[in-house]
C-alpha positions in Angstrom: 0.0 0.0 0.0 1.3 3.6 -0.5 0.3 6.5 1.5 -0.4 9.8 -0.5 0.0 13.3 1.2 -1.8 15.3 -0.8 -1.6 18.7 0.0 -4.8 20.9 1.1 -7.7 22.0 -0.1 -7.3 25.3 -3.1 -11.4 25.9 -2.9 -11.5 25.7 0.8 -7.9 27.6 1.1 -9.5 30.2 -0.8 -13.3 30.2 1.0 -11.1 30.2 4.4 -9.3 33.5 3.6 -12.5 35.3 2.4 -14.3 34.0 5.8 -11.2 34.6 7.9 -10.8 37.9 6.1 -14.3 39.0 6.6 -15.0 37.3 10.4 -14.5 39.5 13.5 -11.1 38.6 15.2 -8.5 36.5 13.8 -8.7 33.0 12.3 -6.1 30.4 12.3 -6.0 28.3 8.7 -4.2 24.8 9.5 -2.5 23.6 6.5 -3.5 25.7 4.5 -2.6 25.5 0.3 0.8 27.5 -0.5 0.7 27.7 -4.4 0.4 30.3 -7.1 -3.3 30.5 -7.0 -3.8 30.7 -2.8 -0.6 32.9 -2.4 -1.8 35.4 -5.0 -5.3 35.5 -2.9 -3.4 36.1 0.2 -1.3 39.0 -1.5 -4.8 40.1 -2.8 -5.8 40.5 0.9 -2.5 42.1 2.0 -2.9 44.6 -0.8 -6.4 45.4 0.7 -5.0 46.1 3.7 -5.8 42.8 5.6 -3.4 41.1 8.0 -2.0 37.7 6.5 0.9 36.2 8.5 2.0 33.1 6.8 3.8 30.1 8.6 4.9 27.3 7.4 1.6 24.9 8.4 -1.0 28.0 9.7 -1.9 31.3 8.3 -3.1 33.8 10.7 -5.7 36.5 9.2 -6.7 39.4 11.4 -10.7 40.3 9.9 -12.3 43.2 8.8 -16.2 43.4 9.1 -16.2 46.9 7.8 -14.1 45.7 4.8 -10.8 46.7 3.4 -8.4 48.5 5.8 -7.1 51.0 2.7 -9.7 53.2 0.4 -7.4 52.5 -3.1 -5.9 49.2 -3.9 -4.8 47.9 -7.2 -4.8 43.9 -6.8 -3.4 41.9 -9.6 -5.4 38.3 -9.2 -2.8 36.0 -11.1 -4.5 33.3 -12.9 -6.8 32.3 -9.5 -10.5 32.0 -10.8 -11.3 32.2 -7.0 -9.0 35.3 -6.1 -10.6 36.8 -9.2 -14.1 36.5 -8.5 -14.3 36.6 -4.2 -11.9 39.5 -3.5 -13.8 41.7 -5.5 -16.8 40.5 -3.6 -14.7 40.8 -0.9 -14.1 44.5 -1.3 -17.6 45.6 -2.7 -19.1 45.4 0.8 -16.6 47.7 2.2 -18.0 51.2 3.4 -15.5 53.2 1.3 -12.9 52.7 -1.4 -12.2 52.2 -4.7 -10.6 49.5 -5.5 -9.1 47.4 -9.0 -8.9 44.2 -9.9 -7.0 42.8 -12.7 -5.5 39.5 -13.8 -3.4 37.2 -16.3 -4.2 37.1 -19.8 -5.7 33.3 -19.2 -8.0 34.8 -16.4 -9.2 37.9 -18.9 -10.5 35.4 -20.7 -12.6 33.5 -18.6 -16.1 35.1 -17.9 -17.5 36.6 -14.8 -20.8 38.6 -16.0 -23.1 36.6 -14.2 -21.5 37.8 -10.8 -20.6 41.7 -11.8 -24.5 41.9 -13.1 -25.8 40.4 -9.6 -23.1 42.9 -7.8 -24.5 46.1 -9.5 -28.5 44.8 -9.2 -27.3 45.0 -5.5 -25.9 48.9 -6.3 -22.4 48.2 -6.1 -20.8 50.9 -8.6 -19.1 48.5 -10.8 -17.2 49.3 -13.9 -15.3 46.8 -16.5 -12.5 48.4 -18.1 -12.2 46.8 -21.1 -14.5 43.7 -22.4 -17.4 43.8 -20.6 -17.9 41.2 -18.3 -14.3 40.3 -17.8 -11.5 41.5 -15.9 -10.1 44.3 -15.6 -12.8 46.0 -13.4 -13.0 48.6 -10.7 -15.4 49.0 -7.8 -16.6 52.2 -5.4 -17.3 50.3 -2.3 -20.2 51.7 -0.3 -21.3 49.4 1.4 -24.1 46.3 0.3 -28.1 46.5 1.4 -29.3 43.5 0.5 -32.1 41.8 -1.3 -33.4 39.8 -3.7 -31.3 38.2 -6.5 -31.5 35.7 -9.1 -28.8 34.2 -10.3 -27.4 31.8 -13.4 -24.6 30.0 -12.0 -24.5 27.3 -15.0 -20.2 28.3 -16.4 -19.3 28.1 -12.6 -20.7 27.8 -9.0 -18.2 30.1 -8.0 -20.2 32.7 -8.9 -22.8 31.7 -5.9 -20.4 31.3 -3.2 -19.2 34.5 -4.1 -22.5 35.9 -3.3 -23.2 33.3 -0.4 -20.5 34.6 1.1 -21.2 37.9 0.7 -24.7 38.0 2.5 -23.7 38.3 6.0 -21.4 41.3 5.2 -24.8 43.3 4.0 -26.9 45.5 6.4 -30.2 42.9 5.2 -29.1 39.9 4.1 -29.3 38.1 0.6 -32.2 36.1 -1.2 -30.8 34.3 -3.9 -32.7 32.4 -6.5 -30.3 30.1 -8.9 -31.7 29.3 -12.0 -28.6 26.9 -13.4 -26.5 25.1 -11.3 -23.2 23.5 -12.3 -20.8 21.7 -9.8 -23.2 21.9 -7.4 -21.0 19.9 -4.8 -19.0 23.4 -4.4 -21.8 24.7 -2.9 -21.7 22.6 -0.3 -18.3 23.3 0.6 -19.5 27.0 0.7 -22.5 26.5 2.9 -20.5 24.3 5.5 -17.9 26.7 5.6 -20.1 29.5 5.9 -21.4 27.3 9.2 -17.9 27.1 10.5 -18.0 30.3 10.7 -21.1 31.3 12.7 -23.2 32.0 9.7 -25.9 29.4 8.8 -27.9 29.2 5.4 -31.2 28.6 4.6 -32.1 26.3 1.8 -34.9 25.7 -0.4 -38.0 26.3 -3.0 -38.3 24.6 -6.3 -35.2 22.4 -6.8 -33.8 23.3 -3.4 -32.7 26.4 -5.2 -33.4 29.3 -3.0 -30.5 30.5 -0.9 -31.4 32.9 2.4 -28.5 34.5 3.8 -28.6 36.3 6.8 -26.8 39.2 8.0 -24.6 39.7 11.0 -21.3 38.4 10.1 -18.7 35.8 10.7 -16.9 35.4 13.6 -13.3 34.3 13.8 -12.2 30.2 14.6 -9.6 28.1 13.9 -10.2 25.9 10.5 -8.4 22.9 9.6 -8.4 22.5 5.3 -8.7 19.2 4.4 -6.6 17.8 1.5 -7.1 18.2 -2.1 -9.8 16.0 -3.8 -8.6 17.2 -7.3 -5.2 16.4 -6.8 -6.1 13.3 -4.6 -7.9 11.7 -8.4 -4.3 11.6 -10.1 -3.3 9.3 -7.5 -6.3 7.3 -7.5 -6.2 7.0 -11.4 -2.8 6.4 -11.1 -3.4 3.0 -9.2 -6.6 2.3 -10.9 -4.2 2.9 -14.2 -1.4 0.7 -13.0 -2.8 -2.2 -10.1 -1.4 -0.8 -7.4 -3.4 0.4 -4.4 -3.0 4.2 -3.0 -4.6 5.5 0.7 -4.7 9.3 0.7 -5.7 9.9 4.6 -7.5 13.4 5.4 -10.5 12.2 2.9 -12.9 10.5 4.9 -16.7 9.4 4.0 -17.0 13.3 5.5 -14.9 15.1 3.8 -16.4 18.4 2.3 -15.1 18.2 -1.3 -17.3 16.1 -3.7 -14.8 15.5 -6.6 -14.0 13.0 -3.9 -16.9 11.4 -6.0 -14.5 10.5 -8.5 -13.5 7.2 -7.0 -16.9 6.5 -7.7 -15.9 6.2 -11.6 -13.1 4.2 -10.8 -15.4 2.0 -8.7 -18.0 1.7 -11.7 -14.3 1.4 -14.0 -13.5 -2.2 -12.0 -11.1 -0.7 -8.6 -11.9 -1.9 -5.6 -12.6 1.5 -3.6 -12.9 2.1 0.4 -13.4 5.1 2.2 -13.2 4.9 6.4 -13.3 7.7 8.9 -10.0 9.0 8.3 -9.2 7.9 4.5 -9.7 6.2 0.9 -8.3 3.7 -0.6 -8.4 3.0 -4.1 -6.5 -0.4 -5.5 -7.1 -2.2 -9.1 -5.8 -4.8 -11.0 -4.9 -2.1 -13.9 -7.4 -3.9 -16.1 -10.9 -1.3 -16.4 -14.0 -1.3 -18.0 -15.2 1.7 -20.4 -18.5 3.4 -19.5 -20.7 6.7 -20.1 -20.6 9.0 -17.4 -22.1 12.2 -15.7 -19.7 14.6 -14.5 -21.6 17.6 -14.3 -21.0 17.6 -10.5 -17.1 16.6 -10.7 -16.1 18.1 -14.0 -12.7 19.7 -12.7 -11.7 15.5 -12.6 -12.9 15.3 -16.4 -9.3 15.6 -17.6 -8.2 12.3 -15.3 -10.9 10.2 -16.3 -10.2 11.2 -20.4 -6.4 10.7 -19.9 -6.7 7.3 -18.2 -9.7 6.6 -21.2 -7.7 5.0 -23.5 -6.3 2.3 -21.6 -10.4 0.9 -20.7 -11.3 -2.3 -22.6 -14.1 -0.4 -23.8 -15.2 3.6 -25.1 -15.2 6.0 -22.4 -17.8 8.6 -22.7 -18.1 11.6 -20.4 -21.1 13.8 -20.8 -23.0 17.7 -19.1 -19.3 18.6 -18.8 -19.7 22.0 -20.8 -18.5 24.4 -18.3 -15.2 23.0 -18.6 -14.5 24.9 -21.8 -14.3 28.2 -19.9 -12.1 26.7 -17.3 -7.8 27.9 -17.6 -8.5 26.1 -20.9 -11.2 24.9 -23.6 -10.4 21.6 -21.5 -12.5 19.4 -23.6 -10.4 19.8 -26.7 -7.4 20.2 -24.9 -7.9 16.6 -23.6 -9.4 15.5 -27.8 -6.1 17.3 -29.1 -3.8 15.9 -26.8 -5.1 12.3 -26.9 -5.3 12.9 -30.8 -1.4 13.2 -31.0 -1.5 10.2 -29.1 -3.2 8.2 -31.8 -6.2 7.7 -29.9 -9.9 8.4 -31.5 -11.5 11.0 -29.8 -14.9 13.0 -31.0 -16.5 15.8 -29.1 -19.6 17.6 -28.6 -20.7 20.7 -26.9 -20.9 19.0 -23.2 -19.6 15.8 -23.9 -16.3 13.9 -25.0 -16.5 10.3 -25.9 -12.7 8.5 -25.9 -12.0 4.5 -28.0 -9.7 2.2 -26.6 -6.2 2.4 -28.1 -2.3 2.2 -27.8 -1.7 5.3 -26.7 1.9 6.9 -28.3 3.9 9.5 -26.6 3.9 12.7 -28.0 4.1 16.5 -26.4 1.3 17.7 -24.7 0.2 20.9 -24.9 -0.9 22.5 -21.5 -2.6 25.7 -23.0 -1.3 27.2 -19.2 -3.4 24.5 -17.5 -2.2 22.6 -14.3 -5.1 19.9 -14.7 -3.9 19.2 -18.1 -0.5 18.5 -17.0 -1.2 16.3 -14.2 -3.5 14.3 -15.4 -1.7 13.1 -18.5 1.1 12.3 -16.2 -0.7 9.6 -14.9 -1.1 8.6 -18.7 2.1 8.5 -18.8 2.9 5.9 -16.5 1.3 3.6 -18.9 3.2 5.5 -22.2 6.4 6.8 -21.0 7.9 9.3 -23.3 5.3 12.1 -22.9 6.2 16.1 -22.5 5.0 19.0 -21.7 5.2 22.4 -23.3 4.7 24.0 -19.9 5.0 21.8 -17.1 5.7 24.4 -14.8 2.2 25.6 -14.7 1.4 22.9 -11.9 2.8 25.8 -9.2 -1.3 26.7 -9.8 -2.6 24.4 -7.2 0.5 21.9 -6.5 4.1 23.6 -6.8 6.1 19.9 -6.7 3.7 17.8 -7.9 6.4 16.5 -10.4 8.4 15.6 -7.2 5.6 13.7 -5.8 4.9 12.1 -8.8 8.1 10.6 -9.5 8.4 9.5 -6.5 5.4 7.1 -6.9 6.1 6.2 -10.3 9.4 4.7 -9.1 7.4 2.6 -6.0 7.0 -1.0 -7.0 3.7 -1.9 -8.1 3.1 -4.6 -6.3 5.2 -3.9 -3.1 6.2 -6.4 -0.2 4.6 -5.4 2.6 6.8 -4.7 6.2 5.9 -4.5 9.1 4.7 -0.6 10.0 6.2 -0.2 6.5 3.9 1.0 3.8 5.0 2.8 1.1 4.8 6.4 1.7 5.1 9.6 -0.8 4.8 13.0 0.7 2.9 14.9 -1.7 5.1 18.3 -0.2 3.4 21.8 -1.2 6.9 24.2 -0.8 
């Protein structure tokens, strides 16, 4: 058996320093993420004028309930969908400021409308510099009311937390009504969160779709982030891929994070799969089955399932996974184009991506600037050895030495002789 450390959680890393930041006191994050995306949000908050001291296993952040300590800021987001879209939030429900926000080239791309539309129906004086609805935009904070909203969260879920989080911080409260849903798991991240804080959501209406947020505020606790579900699936496809059998502990039948889910298409795939208290455990023979599959509500693991595809006894289809084409990357034909150079027949649709069995070739992949992209062929390429990247680097997104990590599982035995108190054990280290 080999142990996986996988390091924590980038969505709740990134919720914790918006609740932290907006709570009354000062919050301590346990092992927190340190990587491009969850550094650039804590530099975000700095530049706000927000207290982040950062240790090596806790960051400490000193809230703000009246918002941002500073009345101008100019806060370059990185490439961090989340740092883009919550700090903004963040800063909107200040009582005075003005405040810009601007980002990478990759993150100009990617859309936001849906959350700048709700934020000025609330009043907040928002203004996009250039394209409208995408960054770079600039906000008068005067502080939030309240009210009624309804809101199409169908390209990304992150544009409802945004706004869940936001409720308490206004002088009424928010009622939100979502009309389109996508990765709906997220949102129960968010609202359990939001609970760990002191703030508790109401849910329902048609479709359990109507969000009451009260006001009042957060106040400040100590918050442990579980590890990485995302980066938890390589592993798990890895040993599904290869028959070995991988434990990442930290992800426990509670955990918070549903692409945890994923094992769930290994399961279906032929891997034996168990999840305790504390853990899961995923081991397989290497041999798996090809099947059609759902992955609306885990569509950030789409790129592991359609780079371990090929190697299925049968066609792999993956369908309602449209919102992943305005992720870092058109990721469905980032995976078709990739797997293409590998020889490997691939069609696509809108939502969907449908994969035949092959003998997979190495050839270069190209990352488009995407970290999911390059992890996720890496496990492919335990089975083809010989594949590149054009950018591997990009993995400092969300997992600065995942390469590290990697290696050092690829080079474990497969089939290893077990000692006593002796698994084998690969610290998945985040410096």
């Amino acid at each position: 058996m080999t142990v996986i450390h996988v390091p924590g959680s980038k969505s709740v890393t990134a919720r914790a320093l918006f609740l932290a930041a907006a709570a009354n006191g000062t919050s301590t994050l346990v092992r927190p993420l340190s990587s491009d995306d969850t550094e650039g949000f804590a530099e975000g908050l700095t530049g706000l004028g927000y207290q982040v001291v950062r240790e090596a296993e806790r960051w400490r952040i000193t809230g703000r309930p009246s918002g941002p300590a500073v009345t101008e800021a100019d806060i370059y987001c990185r490439d961090g969908a989340t740092t883009a879209r919550f700090l903004p939030t963040l800063a909107a429900a200040g009582a005075h400021g003005t405040y810009r926000f601007d980002a990478s080239a990759q993150m100009r791309r990617r859309p936001l409308a849906p959350l700048t539309e709700a934020l000025r129906t609330l009043g907040v004086d928002l203004r996009h510099e250039a394209a409208e609805g995408h960054h770079p935009l600039r906000i008068t904070a005067a502080g939030i009311r309240g009210g009624e909203l309804t809101l199409d969260a169908g390209q990304s879920s992150q544009y409802l937390t945004a706004l869940l989080m936001l409720g308490p911080l206004t002088a009424q409260g928010l009622r939100i009504t979502v009309t389109e849903l996508v990765s709906a798991p997220y949102i129960d991240i968010t609202l359990a969160m939001m609970r760990g804080f002191g703030v508790e959501v109401t849910r329902g209406g048609p479709g359990d779709n109507v969000f009451t947020v009260p006001p009042g505020g957060y106040r400040a606790t100590t918050y442990a982030i579980e590890p990485d579900a995302s980066t938890a699936s390589y592993f798990f496809a890895a040993a599904a891929l290869t028959g070995r059998e991988v434990t990442v502990p930290g992800l426990g039948r509670d955990a918070l994070q549903g692409d945890l889910g994923f094992v769930g298409v290994l399961r279906r795939m032929g891997a034996e799969v168990r999840t305790t208290a504390e853990s899961t455990t995923v081991r397989s023979t290497g041999t798996l089955r090809g099947l059609t599959v759902n992955m609306r509500d885990i569509s950030d693991t789409m790129p592991t399932l359609a780079a371990i595809a090929p190697y299925a006894s049968g066609p792999v289809r993956i369908e309602d996974v449209g919102n992943t084409r305005v992720k870092e990357c058109d990721r469905l034909e980032a995976c078709a184009g990739n797997l293409r150079r590998m020889g490997v027949t691939v069609a696509t649709g809108p939502d969907w991506i449908e994969i035949q069995p092959g003998t997979p070739r190495a050839a270069e992949i190209a990352t488009h600037g995407d970290h999911r992209i390059v992890m996720s062929f890496a496990v492919a390429g335990l089975r083809t050895p010989g594949l590149t990247y054009d950018d591997p680097g990009c993995v400092r997104k969300t997992f600065p030495r995942f390469h590290e990590a990697f290696a050092a599982f690829a080079q474990l035995p497969a089939r290893p002789e077990p000692g006593p108190g002796n698994p084998g054990r690969v610290p998945a280290a985040q410096g």
